[in-house]
C-alpha positions, 0 to 999 in steps of 0.5 A, spaced: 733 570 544 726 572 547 728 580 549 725 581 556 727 586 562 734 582 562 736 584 556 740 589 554 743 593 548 751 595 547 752 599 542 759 599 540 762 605 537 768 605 531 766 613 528 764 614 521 763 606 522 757 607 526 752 608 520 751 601 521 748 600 528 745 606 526 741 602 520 741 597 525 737 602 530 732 604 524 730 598 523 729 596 531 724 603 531 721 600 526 719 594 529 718 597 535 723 594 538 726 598 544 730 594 550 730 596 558 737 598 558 742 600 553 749 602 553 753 606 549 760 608 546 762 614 542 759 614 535 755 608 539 752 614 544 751 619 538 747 613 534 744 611 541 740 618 543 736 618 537 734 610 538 732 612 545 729 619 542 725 615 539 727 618 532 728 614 527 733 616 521 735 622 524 742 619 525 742 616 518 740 624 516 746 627 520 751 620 518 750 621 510 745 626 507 749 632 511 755 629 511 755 631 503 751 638 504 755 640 511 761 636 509 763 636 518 770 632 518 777 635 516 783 638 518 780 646 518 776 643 523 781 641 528 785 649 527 779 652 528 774 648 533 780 644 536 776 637 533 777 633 526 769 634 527 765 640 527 763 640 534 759 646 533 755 644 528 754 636 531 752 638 537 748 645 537 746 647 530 744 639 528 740 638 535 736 645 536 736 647 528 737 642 523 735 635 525 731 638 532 732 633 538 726 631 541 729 631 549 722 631 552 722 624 549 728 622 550 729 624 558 722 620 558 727 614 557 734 616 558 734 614 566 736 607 563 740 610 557 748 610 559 754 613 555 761 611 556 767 616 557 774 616 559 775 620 565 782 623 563 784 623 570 783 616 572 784 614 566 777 609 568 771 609 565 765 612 566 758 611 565 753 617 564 747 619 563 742 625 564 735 625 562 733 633 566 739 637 563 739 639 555 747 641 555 749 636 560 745 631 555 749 634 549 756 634 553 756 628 554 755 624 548 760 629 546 765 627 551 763 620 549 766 621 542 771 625 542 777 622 539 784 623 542 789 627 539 784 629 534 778 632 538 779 637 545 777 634 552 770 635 554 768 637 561 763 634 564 761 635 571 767 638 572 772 632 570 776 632 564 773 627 558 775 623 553 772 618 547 769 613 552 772 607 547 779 608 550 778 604 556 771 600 554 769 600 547 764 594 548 761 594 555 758 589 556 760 586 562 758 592 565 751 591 562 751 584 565 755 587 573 748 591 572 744 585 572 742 584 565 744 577 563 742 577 557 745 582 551 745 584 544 751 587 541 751 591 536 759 592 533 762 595 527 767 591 525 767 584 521 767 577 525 774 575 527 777 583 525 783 584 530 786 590 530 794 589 528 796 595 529 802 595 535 801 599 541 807 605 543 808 608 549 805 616 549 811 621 550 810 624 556 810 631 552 802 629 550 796 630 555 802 632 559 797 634 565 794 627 565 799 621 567 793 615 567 790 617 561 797 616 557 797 609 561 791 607 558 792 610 551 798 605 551 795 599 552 789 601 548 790 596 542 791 590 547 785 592 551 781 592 544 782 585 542 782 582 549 775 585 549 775 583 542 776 576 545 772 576 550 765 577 545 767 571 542 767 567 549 760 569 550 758 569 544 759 561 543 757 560 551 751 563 548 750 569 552 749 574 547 748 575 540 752 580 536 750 584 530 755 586 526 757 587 518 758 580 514 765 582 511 771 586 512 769 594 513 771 598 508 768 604 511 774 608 515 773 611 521 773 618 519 770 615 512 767 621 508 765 616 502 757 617 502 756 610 498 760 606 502 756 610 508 750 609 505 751 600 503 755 600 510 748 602 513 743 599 509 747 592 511 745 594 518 739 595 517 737 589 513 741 584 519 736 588 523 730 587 521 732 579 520 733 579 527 726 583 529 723 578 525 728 572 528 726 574 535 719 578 535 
C-alpha cells in the first residue's frame, strides 16, 4: 500500500493489550512514518498521543517499565479513585512529571488526530480531538479509556463519557465517511479471534441515569464481532491492511505479566517494522 494524503490509521484498543500497537507505534516513529489522519480508540488514543507527540518509547515506558516500578492496576485503586487504573498517576503525574508529555509537539499534529468516546447519554460515539487545551487534552483520552463498570464517567465538555470501544472499537468506516479511503489498521487480537462470551441485559439499577448507555452495553459483544467481520470484508476487497498479533493473545486486558507485555510489544514492534520496509 503507497501511504499517501488518503491513508489513514485506526488504532484499535484492548487495555494492557495495547503494548502491541505501542511496538507497532515505535517501530513507524523510527521510520519516520507518520499518516494524514489517525483515529483511535481507548488504549489505542493512550498509545496514539504519543505517536503524534512525536515521542517514541514513552508508551512502551508507561505500559512495561512503570508498571513494574508503580504497579497502577488493581482493586485499591478502584476504592480509592473509583477506577481499576490509577488515574492520578496516568493522567497527571506521568504526563507532567514522570514521562513529560511533550503537548507543543502534539497540538502541532493533533487537529488530525481523533479519539472515540462513548457519550453515556446517547449512547453514540464521539470523535474528539483537542490541540490548544492540556487538560481538555488529557480528559479526553482519559474518557476514551475508561472501561465500564471498573472506571468512573469522565466528563468532557460537560458530557458524561465513557470507553469509546463500547460503541466502536474499530472505527475505520468512520476514517473512510471522512474521506480516507485507504487505511492501515492496527488490532490487538489474533486473526479470526471473536469474542465468545454472551452478551446480557445490564439491570436497569446499573448506570441508572443513563437508559442508552445500558442499551449499548447490552449489544456490545455482537456489535464487536460484527465489527470484527466487517475487517475481514475489507480486508479481503483489499481496502485496508491490518496489523495484528500473529497468534492467540495471552496478554489479558488488564495483563500485570511484564514478560508477557514485553513479548507482546516487541511483536508489534518487529510487524512494524516489516510493514515500514514492505511499504516505504
Amino acid at each position: 500500500m503507497q501511504i499517501d494524503r488518503n491513508t489513514g490509521l485506526v488504532l484499535e484498543g484492548g487495555g494492557m493489550r495495547g503494548v502491541f500497537t505501542s511496538g507497532v507505534l515505535d517501530a513507524f516513529m523510527k521510520y519516520d512514518l507518520y499518516f494524514p489522519y489517525v483515529v483511535s480508540v481507548s488504549a489505542g488514543a493512550c498509545n496514539g498521543m504519543s505517536y503524534i507527540s512525536r515521542q517514541p518509547r514513552r508508551a512502551r515506558i508507561s505500559n512495561i517499565d512503570y508498571l513494574a516500578r508503580y504497579d497502577y492496576i488493581g482493586l485499591r485503586h478502584l476504592v480509592t479513585q473509583g477506577c481499576i487504573f490509577d488515574q492520578k498517576l496516568l493522567y497527571d503525574k506521568f504526563p507532567n512529571e514522570f514521562i513529560p508529555f511533550d503537548f507543543d509537539t502534539f497540538f502541532k499534529y493533533s487537529a488530525d488526530f481523533e479519539m472515540v468516546t462513548t457519550n453515556c447519554l446517547t449512547g453514540r460515539a464521539m470523535y474528539l480531538s483537542e490541540n490548544q487545551d492540556r487538560q481538555r487534552a488529557l480528559d479526553v483520552v482519559c474518557a476514551s479509556s475508561s472501561l465500564p463498570y471498573v472506571s468512573k464517567i469522565v466528563q468532557v465538555d460537560g458530557i458524561p463519557m465513557l470507553d469509546g470501544g463500547i460503541v466502536d472499537s474499530i472505527p475505520v468506516l468512520h476514517a473512510m465517511e471522512k474521506g480516507f479511503s485507504k487505511n492501515v489498521v492496527v488490532l490487538t487480537r489474533n486473526q479470526g479471534y471473536r469474542n465468545t462470551s454472551k452478551d446480557h441485559k445490564v439491570p436497569h439499577v446499573i448506570y441508572k441515569n443513563y437508559p442508552r448507555l445500558r442499551v449499548v452495553l447490552s449489544h456490545r459483544i455482537e456489535a464487536y464481532n460484527k465489527q470484527l467481520d466487517e475487517i475481514d470484508a475489507l480486508e479481503k476487497a483489499g481496502e485496508i491492511i491490518c496489523i495484528r498479533p500473529q497468534r492467540p493473545v495471552v496478554v489479558g486486558r488488564m495483563e500485570k505479566d511484564t514478560a508477557k507485555l514485553e513479548a507482546l510489544y516487541e511483536e508489534g514492534y518487529a510487524l512494524g517494522e516489516q510493514f515500514c520496509k514492505d511499504n516505504l
